[in-house]
C-alpha positions in Angstrom: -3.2 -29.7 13.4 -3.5 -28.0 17.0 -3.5 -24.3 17.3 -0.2 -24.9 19.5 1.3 -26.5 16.3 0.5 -24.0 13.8 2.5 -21.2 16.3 5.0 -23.4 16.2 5.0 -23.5 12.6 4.8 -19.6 12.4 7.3 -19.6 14.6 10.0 -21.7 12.4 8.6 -20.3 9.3 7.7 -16.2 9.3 9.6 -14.4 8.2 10.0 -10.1 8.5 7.6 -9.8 5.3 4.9 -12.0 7.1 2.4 -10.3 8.8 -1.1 -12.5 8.4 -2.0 -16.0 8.5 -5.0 -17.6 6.2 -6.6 -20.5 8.3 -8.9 -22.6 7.7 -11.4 -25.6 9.5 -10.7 -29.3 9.2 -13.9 -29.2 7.5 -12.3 -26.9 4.9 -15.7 -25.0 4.8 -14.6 -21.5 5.5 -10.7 -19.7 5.6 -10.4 -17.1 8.1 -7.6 -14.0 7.8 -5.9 -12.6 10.7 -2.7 -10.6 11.4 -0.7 -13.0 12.9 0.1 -11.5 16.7 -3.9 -11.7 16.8 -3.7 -15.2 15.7 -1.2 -16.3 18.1 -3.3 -14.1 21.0 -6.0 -16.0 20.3 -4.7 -19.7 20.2 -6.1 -22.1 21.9 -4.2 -25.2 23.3 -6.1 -28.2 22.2 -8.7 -26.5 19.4 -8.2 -28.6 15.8 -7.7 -26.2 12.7 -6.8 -27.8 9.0 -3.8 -25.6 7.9 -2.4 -22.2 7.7 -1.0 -20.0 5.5 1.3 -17.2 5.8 0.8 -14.0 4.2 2.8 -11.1 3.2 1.3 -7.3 2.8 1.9 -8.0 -1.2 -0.5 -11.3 -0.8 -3.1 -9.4 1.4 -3.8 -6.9 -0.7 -4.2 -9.6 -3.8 -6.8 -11.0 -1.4 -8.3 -7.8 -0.7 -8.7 -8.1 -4.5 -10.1 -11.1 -5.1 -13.0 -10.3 -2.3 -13.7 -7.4 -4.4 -12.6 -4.7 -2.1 -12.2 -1.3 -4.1 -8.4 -0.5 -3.3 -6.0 1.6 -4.5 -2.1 1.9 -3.5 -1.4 5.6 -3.5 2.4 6.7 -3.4 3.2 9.7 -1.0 6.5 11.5 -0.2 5.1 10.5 3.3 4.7 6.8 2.9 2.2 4.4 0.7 -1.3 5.0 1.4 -4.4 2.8 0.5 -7.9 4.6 -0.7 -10.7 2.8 -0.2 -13.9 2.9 -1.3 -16.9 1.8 0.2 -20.8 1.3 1.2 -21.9 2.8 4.4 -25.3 3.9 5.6 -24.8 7.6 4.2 -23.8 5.7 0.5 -20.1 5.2 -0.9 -17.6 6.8 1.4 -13.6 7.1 0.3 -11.3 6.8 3.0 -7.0 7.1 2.9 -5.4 5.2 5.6 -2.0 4.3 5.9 -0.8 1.0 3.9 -0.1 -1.0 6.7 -1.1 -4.5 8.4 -3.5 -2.8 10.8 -5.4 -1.1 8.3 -5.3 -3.5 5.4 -7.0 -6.2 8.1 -9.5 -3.6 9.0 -10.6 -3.0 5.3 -10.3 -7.1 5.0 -13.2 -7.3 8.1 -15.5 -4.5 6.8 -15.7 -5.8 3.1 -16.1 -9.4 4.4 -18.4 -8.1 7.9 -16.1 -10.0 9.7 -17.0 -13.6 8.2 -15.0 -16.3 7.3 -14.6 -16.5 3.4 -16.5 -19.4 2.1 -13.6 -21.7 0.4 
């Protein structure tokens, strides 16, 4: 499949509660995560991928999960919040963002360094 075909395909298929896309190589070596504007941003004519996936918040977080991120959903009068554990060069921080795309893609980049997940 070309890039230009799997925006088509988000195109016909996302709905409101879709706001990544898991992607992966014809090779089916790696998947790669991305919020799906960023995706679509990116895209690239001619360039081959293997498939794609969309993703709601609810299947993000499972995946932030599975990569062994250390999340937790926080209910606030304000909103839902996400507090997040992890390494940095000082030792274990904990940081409350907002539950959101934005930040649940960050916190998916820092836990993976930005790599493609092996499949």
């Amino acid at each position: 499949m070309k890039e230009r075909e799997a925006v088509r395909y988000i195109d016909e298929r996302r709905t409101e509660k879709h706001c990544f896309v898991k992607w992966w190589r014809n090779e089916t070596d790696f998947l790669d995560y991305e919020l799906i504007d960023r995706f679509i941003e990116n895209t690239a004519a001619n360039r081959e991928i293997g498939g794609i996936e969309l993703l709601t918040m609810d299947d993000m977080w499972n995946e932030l999960k599975n990569i062994g991120a250390k999340v937790r959903l926080l209910h606030h009068p304000e909103g839902a919040k996400v507090e997040w554990l992890h390494e940095g060069s000082s030792g274990t921080n904990t940081k409350v963002c907002d539950y959101n795309p934005q930040s649940l893609m960050t916190i998916f980049d820092v836990e993976t360094r930005g790599n493609p997940v092996d499949s």
